[in-house]
MARKEVEX-51536 format. One record per residue (C-alpha): x, y negated, z. Coordinates in pm, whole numbers. Each point is the difference from the previous one (the first is absolute). Layout:
<nodes>
<node><X>X</X><Y>Y</Y><Z>Z</Z></node>
...
</nodes>
This chain:
<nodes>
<node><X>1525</X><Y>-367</Y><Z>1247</Z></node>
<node><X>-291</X><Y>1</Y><Z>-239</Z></node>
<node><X>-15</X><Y>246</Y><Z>-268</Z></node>
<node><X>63</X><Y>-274</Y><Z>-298</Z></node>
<node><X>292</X><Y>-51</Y><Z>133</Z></node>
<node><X>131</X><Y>380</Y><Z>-40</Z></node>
<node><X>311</X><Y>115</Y><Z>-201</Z></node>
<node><X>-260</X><Y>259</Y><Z>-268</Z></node>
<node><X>168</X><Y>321</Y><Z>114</Z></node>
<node><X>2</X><Y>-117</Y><Z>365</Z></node>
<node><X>-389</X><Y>-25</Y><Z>-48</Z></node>
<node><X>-42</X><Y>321</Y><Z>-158</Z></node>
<node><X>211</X><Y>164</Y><Z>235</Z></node>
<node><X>-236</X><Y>-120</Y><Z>293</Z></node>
<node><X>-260</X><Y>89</Y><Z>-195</Z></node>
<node><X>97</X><Y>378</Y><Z>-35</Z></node>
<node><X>83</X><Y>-11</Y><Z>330</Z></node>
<node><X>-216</X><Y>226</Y><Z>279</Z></node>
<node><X>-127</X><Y>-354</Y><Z>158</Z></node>
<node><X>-425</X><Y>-37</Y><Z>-170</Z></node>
<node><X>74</X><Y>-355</Y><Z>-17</Z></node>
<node><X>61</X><Y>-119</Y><Z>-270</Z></node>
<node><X>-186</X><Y>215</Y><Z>-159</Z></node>
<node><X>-244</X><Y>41</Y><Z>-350</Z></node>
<node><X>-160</X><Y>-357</Y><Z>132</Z></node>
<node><X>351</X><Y>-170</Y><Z>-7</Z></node>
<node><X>97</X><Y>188</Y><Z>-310</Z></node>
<node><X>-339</X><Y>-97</Y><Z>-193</Z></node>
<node><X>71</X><Y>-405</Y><Z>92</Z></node>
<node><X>325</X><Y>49</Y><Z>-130</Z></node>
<node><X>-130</X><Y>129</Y><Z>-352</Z></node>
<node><X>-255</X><Y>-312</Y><Z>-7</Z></node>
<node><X>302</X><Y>-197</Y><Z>56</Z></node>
<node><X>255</X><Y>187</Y><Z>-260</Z></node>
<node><X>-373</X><Y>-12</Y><Z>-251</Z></node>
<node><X>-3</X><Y>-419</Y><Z>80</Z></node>
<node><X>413</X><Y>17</Y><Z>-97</Z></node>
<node><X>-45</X><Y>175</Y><Z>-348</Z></node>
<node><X>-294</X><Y>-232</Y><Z>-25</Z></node>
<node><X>204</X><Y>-326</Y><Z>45</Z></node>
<node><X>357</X><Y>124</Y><Z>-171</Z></node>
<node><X>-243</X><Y>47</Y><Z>-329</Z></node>
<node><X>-115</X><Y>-343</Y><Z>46</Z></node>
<node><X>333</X><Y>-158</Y><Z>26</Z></node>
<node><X>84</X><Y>222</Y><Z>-345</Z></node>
<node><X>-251</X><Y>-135</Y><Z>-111</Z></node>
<node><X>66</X><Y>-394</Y><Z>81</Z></node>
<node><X>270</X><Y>-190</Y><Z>-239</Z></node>
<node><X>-94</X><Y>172</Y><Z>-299</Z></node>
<node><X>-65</X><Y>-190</Y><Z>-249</Z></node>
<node><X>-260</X><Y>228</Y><Z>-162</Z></node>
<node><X>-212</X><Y>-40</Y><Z>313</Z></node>
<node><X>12</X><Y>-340</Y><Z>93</Z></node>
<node><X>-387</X><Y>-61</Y><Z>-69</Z></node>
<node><X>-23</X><Y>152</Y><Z>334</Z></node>
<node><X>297</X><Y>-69</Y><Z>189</Z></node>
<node><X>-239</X><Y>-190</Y><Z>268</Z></node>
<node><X>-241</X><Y>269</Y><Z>43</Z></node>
<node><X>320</X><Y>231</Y><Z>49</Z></node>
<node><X>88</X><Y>-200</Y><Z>277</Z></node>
<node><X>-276</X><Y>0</Y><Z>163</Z></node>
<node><X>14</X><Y>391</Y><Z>-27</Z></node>
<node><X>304</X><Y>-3</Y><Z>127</Z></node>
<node><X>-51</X><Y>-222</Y><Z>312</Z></node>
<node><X>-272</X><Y>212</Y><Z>83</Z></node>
<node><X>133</X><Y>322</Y><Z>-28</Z></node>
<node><X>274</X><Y>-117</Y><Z>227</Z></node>
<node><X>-189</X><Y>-107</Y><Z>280</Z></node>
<node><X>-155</X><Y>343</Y><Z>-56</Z></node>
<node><X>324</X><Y>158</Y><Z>45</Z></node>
<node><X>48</X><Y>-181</Y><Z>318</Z></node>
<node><X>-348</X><Y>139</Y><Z>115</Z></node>
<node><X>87</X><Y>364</Y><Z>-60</Z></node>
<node><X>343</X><Y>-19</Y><Z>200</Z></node>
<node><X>-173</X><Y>-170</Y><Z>293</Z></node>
<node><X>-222</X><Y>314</Y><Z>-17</Z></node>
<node><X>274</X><Y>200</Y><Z>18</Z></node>
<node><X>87</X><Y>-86</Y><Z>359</Z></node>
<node><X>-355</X><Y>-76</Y><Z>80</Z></node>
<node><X>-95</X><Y>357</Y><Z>-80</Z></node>
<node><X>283</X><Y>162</Y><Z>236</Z></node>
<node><X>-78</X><Y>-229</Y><Z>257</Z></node>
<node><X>-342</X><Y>112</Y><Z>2</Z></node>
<node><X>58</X><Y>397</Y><Z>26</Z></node>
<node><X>241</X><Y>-72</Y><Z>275</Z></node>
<node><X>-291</X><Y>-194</Y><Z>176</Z></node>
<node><X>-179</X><Y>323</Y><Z>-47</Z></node>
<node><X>245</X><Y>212</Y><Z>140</Z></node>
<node><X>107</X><Y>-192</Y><Z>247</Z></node>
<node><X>-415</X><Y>18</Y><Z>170</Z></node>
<node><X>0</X><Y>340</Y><Z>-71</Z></node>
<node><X>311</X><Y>43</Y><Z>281</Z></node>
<node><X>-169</X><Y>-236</Y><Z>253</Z></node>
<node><X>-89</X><Y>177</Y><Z>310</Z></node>
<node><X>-365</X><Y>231</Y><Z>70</Z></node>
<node><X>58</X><Y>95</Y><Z>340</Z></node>
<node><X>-284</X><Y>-173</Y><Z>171</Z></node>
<node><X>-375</X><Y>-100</Y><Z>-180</Z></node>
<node><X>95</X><Y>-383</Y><Z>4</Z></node>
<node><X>353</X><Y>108</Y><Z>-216</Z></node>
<node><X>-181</X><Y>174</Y><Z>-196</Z></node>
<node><X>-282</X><Y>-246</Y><Z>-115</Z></node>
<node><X>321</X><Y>-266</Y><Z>-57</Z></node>
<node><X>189</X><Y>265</Y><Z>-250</Z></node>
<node><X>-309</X><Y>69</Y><Z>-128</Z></node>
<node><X>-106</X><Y>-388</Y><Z>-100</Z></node>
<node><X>389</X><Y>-65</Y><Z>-72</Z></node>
<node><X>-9</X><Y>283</Y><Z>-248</Z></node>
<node><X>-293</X><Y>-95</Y><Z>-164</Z></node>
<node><X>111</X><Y>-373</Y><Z>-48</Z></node>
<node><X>309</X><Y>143</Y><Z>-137</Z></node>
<node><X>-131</X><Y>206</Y><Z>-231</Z></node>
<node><X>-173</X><Y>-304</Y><Z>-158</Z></node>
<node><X>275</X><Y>-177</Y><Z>-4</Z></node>
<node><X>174</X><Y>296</Y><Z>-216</Z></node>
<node><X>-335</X><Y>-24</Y><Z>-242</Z></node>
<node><X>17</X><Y>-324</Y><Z>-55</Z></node>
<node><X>402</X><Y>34</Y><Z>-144</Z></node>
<node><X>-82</X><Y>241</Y><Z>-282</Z></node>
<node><X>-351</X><Y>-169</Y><Z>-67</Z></node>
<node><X>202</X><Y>-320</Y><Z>-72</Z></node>
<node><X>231</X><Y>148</Y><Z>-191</Z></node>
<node><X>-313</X><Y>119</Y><Z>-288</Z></node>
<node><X>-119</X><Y>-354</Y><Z>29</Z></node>
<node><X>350</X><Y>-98</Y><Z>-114</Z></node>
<node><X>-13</X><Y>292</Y><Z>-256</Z></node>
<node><X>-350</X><Y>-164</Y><Z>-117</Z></node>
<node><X>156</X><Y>-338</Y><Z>-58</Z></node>
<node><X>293</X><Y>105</Y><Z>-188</Z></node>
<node><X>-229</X><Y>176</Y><Z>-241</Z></node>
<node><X>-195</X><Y>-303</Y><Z>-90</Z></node>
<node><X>330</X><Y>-173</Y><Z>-87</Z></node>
<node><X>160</X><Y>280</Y><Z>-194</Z></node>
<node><X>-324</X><Y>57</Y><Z>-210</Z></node>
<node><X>26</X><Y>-354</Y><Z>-213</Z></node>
<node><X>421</X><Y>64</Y><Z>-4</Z></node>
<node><X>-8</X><Y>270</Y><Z>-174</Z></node>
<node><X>-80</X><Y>-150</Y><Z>-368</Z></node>
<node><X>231</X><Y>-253</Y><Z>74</Z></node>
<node><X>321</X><Y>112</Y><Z>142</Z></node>
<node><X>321</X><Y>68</Y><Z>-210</Z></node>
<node><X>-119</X><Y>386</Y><Z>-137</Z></node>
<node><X>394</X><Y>83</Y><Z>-3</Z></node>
<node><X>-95</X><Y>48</Y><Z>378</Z></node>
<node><X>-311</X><Y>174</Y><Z>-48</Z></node>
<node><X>121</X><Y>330</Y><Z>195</Z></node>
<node><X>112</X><Y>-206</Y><Z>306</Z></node>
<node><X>-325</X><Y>-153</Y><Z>84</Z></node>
<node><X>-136</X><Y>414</Y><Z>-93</Z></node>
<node><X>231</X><Y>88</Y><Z>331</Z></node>
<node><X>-160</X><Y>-289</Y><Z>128</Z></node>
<node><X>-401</X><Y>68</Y><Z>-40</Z></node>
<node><X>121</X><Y>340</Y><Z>125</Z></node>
<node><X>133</X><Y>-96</Y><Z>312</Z></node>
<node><X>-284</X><Y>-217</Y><Z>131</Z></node>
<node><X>-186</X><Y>298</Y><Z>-110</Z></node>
<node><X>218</X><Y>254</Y><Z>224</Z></node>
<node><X>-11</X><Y>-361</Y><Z>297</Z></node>
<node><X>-391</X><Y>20</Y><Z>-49</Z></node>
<node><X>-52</X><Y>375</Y><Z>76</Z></node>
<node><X>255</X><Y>18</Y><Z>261</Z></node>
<node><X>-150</X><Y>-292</Y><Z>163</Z></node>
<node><X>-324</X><Y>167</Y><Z>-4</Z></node>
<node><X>57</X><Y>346</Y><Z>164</Z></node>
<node><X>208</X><Y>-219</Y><Z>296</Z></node>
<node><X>-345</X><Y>-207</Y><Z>6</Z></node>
<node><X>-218</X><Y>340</Y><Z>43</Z></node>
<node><X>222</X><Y>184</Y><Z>192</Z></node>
<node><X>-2</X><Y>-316</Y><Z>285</Z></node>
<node><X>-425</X><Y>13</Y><Z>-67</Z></node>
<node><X>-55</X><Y>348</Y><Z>133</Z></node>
<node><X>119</X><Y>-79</Y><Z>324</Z></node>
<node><X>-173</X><Y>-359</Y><Z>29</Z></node>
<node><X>-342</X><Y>37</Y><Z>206</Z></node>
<node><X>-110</X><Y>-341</Y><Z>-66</Z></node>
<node><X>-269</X><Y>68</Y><Z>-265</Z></node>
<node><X>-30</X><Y>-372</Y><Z>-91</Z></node>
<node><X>366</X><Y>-15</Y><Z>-55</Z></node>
<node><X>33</X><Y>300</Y><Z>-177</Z></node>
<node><X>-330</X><Y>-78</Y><Z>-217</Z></node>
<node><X>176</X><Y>-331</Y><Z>-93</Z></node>
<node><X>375</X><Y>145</Y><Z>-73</Z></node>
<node><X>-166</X><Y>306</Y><Z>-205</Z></node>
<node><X>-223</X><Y>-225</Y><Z>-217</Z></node>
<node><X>350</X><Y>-225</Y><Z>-97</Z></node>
<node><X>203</X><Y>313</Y><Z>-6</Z></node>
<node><X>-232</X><Y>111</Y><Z>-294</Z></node>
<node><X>-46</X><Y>-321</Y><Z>-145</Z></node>
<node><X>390</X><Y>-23</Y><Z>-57</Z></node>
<node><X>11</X><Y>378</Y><Z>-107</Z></node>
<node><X>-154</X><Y>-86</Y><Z>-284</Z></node>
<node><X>252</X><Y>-249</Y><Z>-129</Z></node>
<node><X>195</X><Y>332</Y><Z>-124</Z></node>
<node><X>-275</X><Y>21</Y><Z>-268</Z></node>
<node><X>171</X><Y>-361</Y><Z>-165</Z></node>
<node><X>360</X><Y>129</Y><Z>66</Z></node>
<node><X>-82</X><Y>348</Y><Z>-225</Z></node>
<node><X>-128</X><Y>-257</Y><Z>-244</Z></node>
<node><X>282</X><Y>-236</Y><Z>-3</Z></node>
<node><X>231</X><Y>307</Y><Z>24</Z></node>
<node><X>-184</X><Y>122</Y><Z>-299</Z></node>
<node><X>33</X><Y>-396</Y><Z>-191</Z></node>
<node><X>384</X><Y>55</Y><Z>82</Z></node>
<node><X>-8</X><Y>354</Y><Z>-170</Z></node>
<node><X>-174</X><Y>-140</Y><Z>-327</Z></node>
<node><X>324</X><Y>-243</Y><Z>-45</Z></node>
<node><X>255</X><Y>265</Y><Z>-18</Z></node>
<node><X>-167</X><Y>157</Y><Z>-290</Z></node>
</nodes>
């Protein structure tokens, strides 16, 4: 059963459960995807007023977007469990002889990829969904100004969380080209946090 499909306090209960997975990965999807929600339930508060009908079509198009968004950060949801459990799963493999050994070895570092590559995705998402909030926010309905706040706050809270589940996965990596690679994205996406605090701040100015 994926996670998107989860009753809300079934979720939370396995997530304050003792199993790590899901875990802060899971849980940081999930607040791109509840960030995408607030996104597109401003947009459709926005649509079929008359007041804003000059841009009814460039709404749409926001909203379309952020939808498929949406769909991206659930997907990551699972994507990031099934990862860890990857991890963990090469981690219990057997080390009794040299050749068992070298295969948990190589199993646990394609794993561990695998689980950097979840949480890397999930900032590239985080990226995207930045660019289309940033033109939205002069021309949403302002009655909803403090729902797409919550919003630009989440994907901030996705974006960080994202990012210590993409370092913490790193440090164990001991392919330097890899890690070269995922460290120079990691911190190219990072920085996207610098044009949430502004939009956050844009948002701010509007309830004055």
């Amino acid at each position: 059963m994926k996670f998107q499909d989860y009753k809300i306090s079934d979720f939370l209960d396995e997530l304050s459960s003792k199993s790590p997975a899901p875990g802060g990965g899971t849980a940081s999807a999930l607040l791109g995807a509840v960030g995408l929600s607030l996104f597109s339930m401003v947009c459709n508060l926005t649509l079929g007023k008359e007041k804003f009908k000059p841009q009814k079509e460039t709404i749409k198009e926001f909203l379309n977007k952020a939808q498929s968004l949406q769909e991206d950060f659930r997907r990551l949801m699972d994507e990031d469990t099934e990862a860890f459990n990857e991890v963990a799963k090469a981690y219990k493999m057997p080390k009794d002889s040299e050749e068992e050994k070298k295969k948990r070895k190589e199993a646990i570092q394609e794993a561990l990829m695998k689980a950097a590559w979840a949480p890397l995705k999930m900032m590239e998402k985080v990226k995207e969904a930045s660019e289309l909030i940033a033109p939205a926010v002069s021309l949403v309905n302002p009655a909803v100004i403090t729902d797409l706040g919550v919003c630009v706050l989440s994907l901030k809270s996705a974006l960080f969380g994202a990012w210590l589940n993409v370092k913490i996965n790193l440090n164990s990596i001991v392919d330097e080209k890899f890690r070269a690679f995922l460290s120079e994205k990691m911190m190219e996406y990072l920085k996207v946090s610098e044009n949430l605090d502004k939009l956050f701040e844009e948002i701010q100015k509007k309830l004055v």
